[in-house]
N, C-alpha and C positions, 0 to 999 in steps of 0.2 A: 297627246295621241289623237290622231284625226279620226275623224268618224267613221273613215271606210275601214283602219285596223281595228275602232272596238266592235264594228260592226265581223268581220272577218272572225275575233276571238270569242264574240257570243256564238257566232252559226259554230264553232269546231268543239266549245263548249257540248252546246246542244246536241251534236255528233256524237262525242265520246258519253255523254248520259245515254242518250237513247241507243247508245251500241251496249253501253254497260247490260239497261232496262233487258236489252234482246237476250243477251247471254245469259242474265240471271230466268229470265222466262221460262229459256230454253231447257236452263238445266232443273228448273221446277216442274217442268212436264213429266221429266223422265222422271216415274215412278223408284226406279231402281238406283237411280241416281242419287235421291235423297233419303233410302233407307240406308244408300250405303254411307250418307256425310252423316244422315245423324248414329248411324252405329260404332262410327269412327269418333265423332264428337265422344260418344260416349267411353271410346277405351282409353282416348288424350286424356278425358277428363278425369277419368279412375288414375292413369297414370303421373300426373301432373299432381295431385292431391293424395297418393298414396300413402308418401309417409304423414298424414294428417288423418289417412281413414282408418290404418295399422301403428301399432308399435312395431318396431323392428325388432329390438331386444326381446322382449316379453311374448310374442303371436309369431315373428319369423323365423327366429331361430332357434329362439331356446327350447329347448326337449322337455316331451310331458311321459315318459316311455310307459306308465302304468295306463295312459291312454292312448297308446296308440292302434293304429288302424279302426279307428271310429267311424262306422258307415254314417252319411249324415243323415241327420236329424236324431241322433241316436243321443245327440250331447248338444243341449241350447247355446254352452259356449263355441260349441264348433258345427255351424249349419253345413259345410261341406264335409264334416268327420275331419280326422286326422291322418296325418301320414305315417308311415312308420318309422318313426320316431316321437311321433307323439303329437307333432307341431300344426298347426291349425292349417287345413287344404285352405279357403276361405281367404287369408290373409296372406296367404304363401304367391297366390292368384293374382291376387292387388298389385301385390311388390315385383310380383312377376312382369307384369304389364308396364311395369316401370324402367324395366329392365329392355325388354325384347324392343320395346317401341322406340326407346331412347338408342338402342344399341343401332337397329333398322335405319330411325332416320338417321344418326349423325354417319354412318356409312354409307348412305345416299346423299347424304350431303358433300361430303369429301368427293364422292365421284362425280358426283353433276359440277363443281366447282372446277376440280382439273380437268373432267370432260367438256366445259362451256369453253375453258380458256381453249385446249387445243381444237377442238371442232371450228370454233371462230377463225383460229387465226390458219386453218387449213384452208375454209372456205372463203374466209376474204380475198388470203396473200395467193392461193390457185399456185398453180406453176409447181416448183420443185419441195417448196415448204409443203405444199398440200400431198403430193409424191411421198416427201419421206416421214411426216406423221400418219398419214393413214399406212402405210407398210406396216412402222411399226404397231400401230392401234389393230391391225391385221397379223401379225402375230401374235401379240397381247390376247387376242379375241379366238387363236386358235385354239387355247386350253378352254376346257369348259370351264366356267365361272365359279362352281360348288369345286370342283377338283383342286382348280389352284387356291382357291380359300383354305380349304383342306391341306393344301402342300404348307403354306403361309405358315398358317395356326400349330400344325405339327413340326416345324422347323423352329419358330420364333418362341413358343410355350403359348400354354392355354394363360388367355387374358380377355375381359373386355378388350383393352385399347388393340389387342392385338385382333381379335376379332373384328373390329371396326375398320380395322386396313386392311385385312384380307379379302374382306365383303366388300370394299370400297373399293379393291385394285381389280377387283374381278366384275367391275360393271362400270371401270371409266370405259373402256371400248366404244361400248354400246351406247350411250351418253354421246362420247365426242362424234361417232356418226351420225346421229340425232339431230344435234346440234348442227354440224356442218350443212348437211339437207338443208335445216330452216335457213341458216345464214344464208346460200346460195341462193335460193326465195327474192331473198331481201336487200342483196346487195350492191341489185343493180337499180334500187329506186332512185326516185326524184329526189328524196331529200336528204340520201347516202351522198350523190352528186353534189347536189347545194351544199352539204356539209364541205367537201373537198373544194368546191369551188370559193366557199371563207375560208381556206387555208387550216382545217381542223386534222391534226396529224392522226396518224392509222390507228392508233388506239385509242384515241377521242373518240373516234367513228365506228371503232367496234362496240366498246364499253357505254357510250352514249348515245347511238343511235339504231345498231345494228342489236345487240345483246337485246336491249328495251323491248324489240319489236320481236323476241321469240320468245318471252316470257311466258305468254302461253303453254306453249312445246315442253319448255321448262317446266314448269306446274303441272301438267299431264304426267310428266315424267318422276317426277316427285311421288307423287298420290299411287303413282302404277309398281315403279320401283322400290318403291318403301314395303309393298310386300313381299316381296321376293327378296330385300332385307332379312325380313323379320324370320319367312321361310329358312334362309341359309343359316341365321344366326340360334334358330332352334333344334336344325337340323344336327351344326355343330358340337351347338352342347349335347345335346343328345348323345352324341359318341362320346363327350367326356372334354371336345376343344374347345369349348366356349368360356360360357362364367361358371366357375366354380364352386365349391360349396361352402360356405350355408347359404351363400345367395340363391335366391330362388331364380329359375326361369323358364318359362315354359317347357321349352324341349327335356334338359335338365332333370324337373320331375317328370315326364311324362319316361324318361329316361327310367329315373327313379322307382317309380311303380311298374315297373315289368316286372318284378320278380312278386309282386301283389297281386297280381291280376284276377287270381283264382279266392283269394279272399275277398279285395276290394278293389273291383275293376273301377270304384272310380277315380283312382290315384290315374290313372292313364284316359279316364273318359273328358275328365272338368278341362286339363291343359290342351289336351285336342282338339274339343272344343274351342277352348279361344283359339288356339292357332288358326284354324279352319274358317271361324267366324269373321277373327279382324284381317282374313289376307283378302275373304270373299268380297268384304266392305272396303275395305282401302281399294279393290282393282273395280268394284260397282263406282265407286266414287271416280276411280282413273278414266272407267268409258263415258262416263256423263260429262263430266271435263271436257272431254277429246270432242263429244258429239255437239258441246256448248261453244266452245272456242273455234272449232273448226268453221269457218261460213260455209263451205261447200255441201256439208252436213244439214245446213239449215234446212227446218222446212215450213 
C-alpha cells in the first residue's frame, strides 16, 4: 500500500473518531439526555435479569390469598404489599418489565425491518415503485395505529406474539416514510455514484452503502418508537388483549387493581408509574439522540 492511501486511511480514521468524540460530547451535554439512557439502562437491566432477581413460580404467580392486599411496608416479604390474590406487587413489577419492554422492542423491531426495506427501495428506485409503496404505506397509515392493533388483537386472540404484530403492522408506515426522507438525502452522493460506477448491483448499494448511512434516523427511531411500543402494548392488556394471566404486565395489573382502588390504590399507582416513567426515558433518550446525531443541531 503506498503512502498516499495509508496516509488517506489514517486522516478518515481520525474523521470518524473525532465525529464519534463530537456526538458522544453532545449528547453528554444534554442533561435530560442522560437521565433518560441511564433510567432506561436501568429498566433493560431489571428486565434482562428479571428472572434471576424473582422466582416466577413462588413471587409471580402463586397465590398467598390469606395475604392479600398488603399495603407495603406492612409485610418485610412484600416491600410493595400484595395484590389481590395475595401475590407479591414488587416481583409482579420486575416480570413485568420483562414483558412490556420485550414485547415494545421486538414490535419495533419488526416494523423498522419491513419499514427500512420498503422505505429504501421506494426512495432509491423513485418512479412508479416509489408511487405504489407509498399509496399503499398511505392507506396502511390512514387507520390510527392503536385502532388497528386493537382490530388485529381482537380478530387474531389475545397473545404476546399476536400483540407484537399488531403493534408492528401499525408503525411500519411511519417507519417506511422515515426511512425514505433519509435515503433521498443520501442517494445522490459521491460514493452511491462510485459504488454504481464499480458495477455494485441495487441492492449492494442499498444494504451497503445507502441503509449504513441512515443508521442514525434508524436508532432515533428505535429509542423514540419503543415507547409508544410499550404505551400500545399496556394499553392493550389493559382491556384484556394483550398478555394474559398469570403473566404479569403492566397495563394488565394496572387493569387489575381498579376494582382495589378504594382499599389499595397502590395496585394501580406502582404500574403507572413505571409506564409513565420508562416511555418519559426512552423518548428523553430519543430527543438527545436526534439533537446528537443531527449536525445541523450542532452547536
Amino acid at each position: 500500500m503506498s503512502k498516499k492511501n495509508k496516509k488517506a486511511e489514517t486522516t478518515t480514521g481520525r474523521k470518524n473518531i473525532s465525529k464519534r468524540q463530537d456526538i458522544t460530547r453532545r449528547f453528554l451535554r444534554n442533561r435530560n439526555s442522560v437521565i433518560g439512557l441511564v433510567v432506561t439502562a436501568i429498566f433493560v437491566f431489571v428486565a434482562l435479569f428479571a428472572p434471576i432477581l424473582v422466582d416466577y413460580d413462588t413471587q409471580v404467580i402463586q397465590q398467598d390469598i390469606p395475604n392479600r392486599l398488603l399495603h407495603p411496608g406492612e409485610d418485610p416479604d412484600h416491600p410493595l404489599g400484595t395484590d389481590e390474590l395475595g401475590r407479591d406487587v414488587m416481583a409482579r413489577l420486575i416480570y413485568a418489565a420483562k414483558m412490556s419492554l420485550a414485547i415494545g422492542a421486538m414490535a419495533v423491531i419488526i416494523a423498522i425491518a419491513i419499514g427500512v426495506v420498503i422505505g429504501a427501495s421506494a426512495g432509491y428506485f423513485g418512479g412508479r415503485v416509489d408511487t405504489i409503496l407509498m399509496r399503499i404505506m398511505e392507506v396502511l397509515d390512514g387507520v390510527p395505529s392503536f385502532l388497528m392493533a386493537l382490530t388485529i388483537c381482537a380478530s387474531l386472540g389475545a397473545s404476546v406474539y399476536t400483540l407484537m404484530i399488531a403493534i408492528a403492522v401499525g408503525s411500519i408506515a411511519a417507519q417506511s416514510r422515515i426511512v425514505r426522507s433519509a435515503v433521498l438525502t443520501v442517494k445522490n452522493n459521491e460514493y452511491v455514484e462510485a459504488a454504481k460506477a464499480m458495477g455494485a448491483s441495487d441492492m449492494q448499494i442499498i444494504f451497503y452503502h445507502i441503509i449504513p448511512n441512515c443508521v442514525g434516523t434508524i436508532i432515533v427511531q428505535f429509542s423514540v418508537k419503543i415507547a409508544g411500543g410499550i404505551l400500545h402494548a399496556s394499553s392493550l392488556s389493559f382491556l384484556g388483549l394483550g398478555v394474559q394471566p398469570p403473566d404479569p404486565e403492566w397495563g394488565a395489573m394496572l387493569s387489575g387493581g381498579r376494582a382495589y382502588m378504594l382499599d389499595n390504590p397502590t395496585l394501580t399507582l406502582f404500574p403507572g408509574l413505571c409506564i409513565m416513567v420508562v416511555i418519559l426515558a426512552f423518548n428523553m433518550l430519543g430527543d438527545g439522540l436526534r439533537d446528537s446525531l443531527d449536525p445541523r443541531l450542532k452547536g
